[in-house]
Each structure stands twice: as structure tokens, then as C-alpha cells.
N, C-alpha and C positions, 0 to 999 in steps of 0.2 A: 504493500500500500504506500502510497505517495503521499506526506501529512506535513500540508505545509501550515506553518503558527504567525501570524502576524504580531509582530511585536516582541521582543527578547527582552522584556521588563521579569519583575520577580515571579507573576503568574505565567507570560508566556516559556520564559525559560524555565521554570517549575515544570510547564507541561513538557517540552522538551526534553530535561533531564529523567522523568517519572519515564514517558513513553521509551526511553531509550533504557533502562533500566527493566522496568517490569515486560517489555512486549517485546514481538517478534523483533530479532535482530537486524532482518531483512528489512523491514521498515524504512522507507526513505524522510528522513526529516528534513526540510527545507525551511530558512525563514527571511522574513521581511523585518528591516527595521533602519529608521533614516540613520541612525548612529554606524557608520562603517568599522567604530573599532569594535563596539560590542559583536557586530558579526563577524568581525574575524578574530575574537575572540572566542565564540561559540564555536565556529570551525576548531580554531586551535585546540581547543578542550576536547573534541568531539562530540562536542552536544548534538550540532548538524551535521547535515552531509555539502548542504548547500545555501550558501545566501543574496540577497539582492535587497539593495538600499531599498532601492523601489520596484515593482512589478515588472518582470522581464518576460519569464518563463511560468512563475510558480505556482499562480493561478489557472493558468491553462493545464499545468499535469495534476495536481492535488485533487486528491479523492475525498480527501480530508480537510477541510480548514478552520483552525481556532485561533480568532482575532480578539487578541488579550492588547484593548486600544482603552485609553479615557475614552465616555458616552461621546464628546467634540467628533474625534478624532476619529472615533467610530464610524460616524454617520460621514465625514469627509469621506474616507476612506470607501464608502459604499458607494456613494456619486461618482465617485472617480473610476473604479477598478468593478463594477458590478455587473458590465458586460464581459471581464474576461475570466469569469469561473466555469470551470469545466461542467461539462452538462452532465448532467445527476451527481454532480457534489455535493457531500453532505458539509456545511457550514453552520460552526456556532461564534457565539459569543461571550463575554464572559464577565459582562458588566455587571453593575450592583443596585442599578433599577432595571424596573420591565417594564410599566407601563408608557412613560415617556418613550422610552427607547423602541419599543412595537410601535406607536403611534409614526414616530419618525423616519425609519426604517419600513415602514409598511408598499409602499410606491417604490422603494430601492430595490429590493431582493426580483431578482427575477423566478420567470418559471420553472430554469430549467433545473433549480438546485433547490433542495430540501434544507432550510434553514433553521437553525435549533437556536431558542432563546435558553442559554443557562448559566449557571449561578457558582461559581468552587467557591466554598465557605472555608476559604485559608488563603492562609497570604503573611506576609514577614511585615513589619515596621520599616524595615528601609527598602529602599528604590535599588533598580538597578539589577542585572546580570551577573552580577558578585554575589547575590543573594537569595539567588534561586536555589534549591532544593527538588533533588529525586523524592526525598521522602516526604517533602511538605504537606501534601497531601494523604499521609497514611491519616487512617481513623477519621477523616473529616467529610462533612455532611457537602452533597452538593444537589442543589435545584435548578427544574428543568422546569421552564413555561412553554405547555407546549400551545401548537396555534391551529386551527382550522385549518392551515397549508402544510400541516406536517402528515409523514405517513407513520403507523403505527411503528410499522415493521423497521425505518429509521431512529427514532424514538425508543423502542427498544436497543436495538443494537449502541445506540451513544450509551447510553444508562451502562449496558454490559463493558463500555470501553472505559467509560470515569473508575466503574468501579476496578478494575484489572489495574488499573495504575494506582489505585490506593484506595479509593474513596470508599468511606464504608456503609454508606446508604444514602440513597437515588431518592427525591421527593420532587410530585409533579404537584406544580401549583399552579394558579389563574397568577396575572399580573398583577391583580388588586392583593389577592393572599400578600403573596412575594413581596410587597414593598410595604404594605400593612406592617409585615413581621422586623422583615429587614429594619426599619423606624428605630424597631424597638429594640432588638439583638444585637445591631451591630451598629448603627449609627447615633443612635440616642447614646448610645458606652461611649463611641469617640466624642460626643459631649462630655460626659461625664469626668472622663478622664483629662480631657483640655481643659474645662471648667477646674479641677481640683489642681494641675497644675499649678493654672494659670493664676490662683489664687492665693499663691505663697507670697510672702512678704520677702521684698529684698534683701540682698544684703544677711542673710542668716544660715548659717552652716545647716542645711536641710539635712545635708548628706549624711551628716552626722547620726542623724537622729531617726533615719529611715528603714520601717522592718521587709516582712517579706509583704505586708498585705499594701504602703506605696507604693511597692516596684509591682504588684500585679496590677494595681489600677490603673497605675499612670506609663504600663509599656507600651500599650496601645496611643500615648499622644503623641508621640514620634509621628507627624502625619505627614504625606506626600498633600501638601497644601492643593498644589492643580487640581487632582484626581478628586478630592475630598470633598473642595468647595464645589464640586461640579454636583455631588452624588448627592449632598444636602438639597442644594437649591431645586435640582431636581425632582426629588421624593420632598419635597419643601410640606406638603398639605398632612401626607400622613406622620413625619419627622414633628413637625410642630404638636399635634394630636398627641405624640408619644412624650414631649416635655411636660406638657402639659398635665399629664397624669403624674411626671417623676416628680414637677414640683408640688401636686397636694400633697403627696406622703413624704417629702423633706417638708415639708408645711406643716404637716400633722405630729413629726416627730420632734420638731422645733419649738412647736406650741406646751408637746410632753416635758419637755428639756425646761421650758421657760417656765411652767406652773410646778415644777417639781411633784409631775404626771408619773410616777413609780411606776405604777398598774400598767398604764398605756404605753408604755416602756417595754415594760417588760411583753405587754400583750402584742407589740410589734416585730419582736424579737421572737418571739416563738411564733408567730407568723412566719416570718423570714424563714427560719429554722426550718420548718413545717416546707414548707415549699419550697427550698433548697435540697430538701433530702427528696421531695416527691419527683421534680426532675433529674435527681441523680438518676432516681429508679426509673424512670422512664427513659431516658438517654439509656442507661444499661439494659433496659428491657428490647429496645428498637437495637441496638447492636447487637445483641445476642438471637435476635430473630431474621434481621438481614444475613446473619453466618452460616 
């Protein structure tokens, strides 16, 4: 198979290094990316077999293509290069909205290729082809928005290929689902964690004084600012929805703090407790049934 990746960022070359790792050796990987060192970097490594700044060859042979672009860069890229995908390539994506991104993309995609909206729910804090990872993907969840132009039997077969490179359970969601969730799992946290930051007082030896539970909140604020501020503004309507609930319950736990609220204290905390243990077991129960 011919599997060309647009883009040698931490997910495209994650995909790169995974597929060359886990799958047929015979596999041709090919990729696109403007940066000429990073692709002759990937060469050098042997991550690829083949690369090109820009669209020469790659899209005409790829049977395969995952375009790991910003949502921008994305939708450029489909204007430009969308009449030269080979007829019945299967084509995905890999951004971190879906509804904006179907709406914009929908008039792009042509007929002759079967194109997959989806989701890898992994990825590094830093930017860059130094940072990719074979194994980034083991254990982690990835979502598939599938669409009235998909065919089942493509749809399947991706789902069988995410998981073969690592991923340990496949979820098809509508567009609405997907950025619903996303709000709240993954972009309201880089709130959370830029907010808490962000709001250190100058000038004070923090370092000092930091256990294991800052460095889990705050490693996710290391943000690739581009990609970030795209994916908020974007999901902007369901993102907002999702603050909006975090700040009544930092509201409600502030009000406990300030009335020297014991009970409600404490009645919050074994809440939390309570449903931190309920989605371990659910997470453990969905991985042990996907095995």
C-alpha cells in the first residue's frame, strides 16, 4: 500500500513512525511538508520512503492519505490539491473539530475518494518532528465522524488500521457529539491548565514548591498557540457552554471555602471521588472489552 501523510508535525510523524513500526514492512510511506529539513530529516531517520515540499507525485499514487494540517491549513490544502487524489482513495483527517470543518470541506472532497472525518486523542506538548513517537498512540482512544459519503466497508477497514498501530478503541460519533465532548475533555483542561498557570504571581520561586499534582495540571499548557487558538475559536459555542459549567462548581466550592461550608466541602469531594473512580471503571471496562 502507498500511504502518503501530509504534514511531519508531532501527529503526522507519530502516524509515520507507528505505521512503520507496527505494519506491513512493505508499506510505502510518502510525505508532504513545506519545511525541506524536516523531510529530509524523516528520510534520514527512515521514517519515509519519500518526500515533496509540495504535491509532485504523492497524491496521484497514495491509496492512503492522512492530513495531520491546522483546521487553516486544512481547508487551503483541499482547494489546492483536491483534484489530484487518486480515484478511490481513502482520505482522512485529523483535526480536533468536526462540525466547522464538514461544513467547510463539504464542496472540496471530491467523488472519487472516500473521505474519513477523524479524531487520535494523543499528541505531545511540543511541536515538531523531534517529537513524534511510534508508540504515542498505544492505549489511546480515537474518533471517527463518519458522513453520509462514506462507505461502511471503508469505515471499517480505517477503524481496523488506527487500531493495528496502537489505538485501543475506535468511537463513531455525529459532529455535534465530537465537539460537545471535545469542549469538555480536552479543550476546557487547556483552559484550565493556562488559567492556573497563568495565574502565578511573579517573581517567586514556584519551582520550588511544586509537587506531582502542578506538573500534571499545568503539562498540558505548553500550547502550540497557532493550532490552539484556531480549535477554541472554532468549537467557540460548545467551549464556552463547557466554562461555563467549570465556573458554577469553582463558584460553589469558593462560596464553601468562604462560609467555612465543612459539609459542602466535604460533600464535593466525595463527589469528585465518587466519579473519578466511576470513570476509572468505565475506561477499564471499555478497554478490556475492545481486547
Amino acid at each position: 500500500m502507498n500511504i502518503g501523510i501530509i504534514g511531519l508535525g508531532v501527529v503526522g510523524g507519530s502516524f509515520a513512525k507507528a505505521i512503520r513500526a507496527h505494519l506491513n514492512p512493505s508499506h510505502k510511506i510518502m510525505a508532504i511538508d513545506i519545511d525541506e529539513k524536516t523531510i529530509e530529516q524523516a528520510l534520514s531517520e527512515g521514517i519515509i520512503d519519500y518526500g515533496e515540499t509540495t504535491n509532485q507525485t504523492i497524491l496521484q499514487q497514495a491509496d492512503l492519505v492522512i492530513i495531520a494540517l491546522y483546521p487553516a491549513a486544512l481547508i487551503n490544502f483541499m482547494q489546492t490539491n483536491n483534484h489530484l487524489f487518486k480515484k478511490g482513495a481513502i482520505v482522512t483527517e485529523t483535526t480536533g473539530i468536526k462540525t466547522d470543518m464538514i461544513k467547510a470541506l463539504k464542496d472540496l472532497i471530491p467523488d472519487t475518494i472516500d473521505f474519513i472525518f477523524g479524531h487520535p486523542m494523543a499528541g505531545r506538548e511540543n511541536r515538531g518532528l523531534d517529537y513524534a513517537s511510534a508508540e504515542v498512540f498505544q492505549g489511546s482512544n480515537y474518533l471517527i465522524t463518519p458522513t453520509e459519503n462514506n462507505q461502511q466497508e471503508t469505515i471499517n477497514w480505517y477503524a481496523s488500521f488506527v487500531e493495528a498501530i496502537g489505538f485501543k478503541r475506535v468511537t463513531f460519533v455525529t459532529a455535534d457529539q465530537h465537539d460537545e465532548m471535545i469542549a469538555y475533555t480536552s479543550q476546557l483542561a487547556h483552559i484550565i491548565a493556562v488559567s492556573l498557570i497563568n495565574s502565578d504571581l511573579e517573581n517567586r520561586n514556584t519551582a520550588l514548591f511544586i509537587g506531582d499534582s502542578y506538573r500534571d495540571l499545568t503539562r498540558i499548557a505548553k500550547l502550540n498557540e497557532d493550532l490552539w487558538t484556531e480549535l477554541f475559536l472554532a468549537n467557540k459555542e460548545e467551549l464556552l457552554k463547557a466554562i461555563n459549567r467549570f465556573e458554577i462548581k469553582v463558584q460553589d466550592m469558593k462560596e464553601a471555602i468562604t462560609n467555612d461550608d465543612r459539609l459542602k466541602m466535604k460533600g464535593y469531594f466525595v463527589e469528585s471521588t465518587q466519579r473519578r473512580l466511576k470513570l476509572e471503571h468505565e475506561d477499564s471496562k471499555f478497554t478490556q472489552d475492545s481486547m
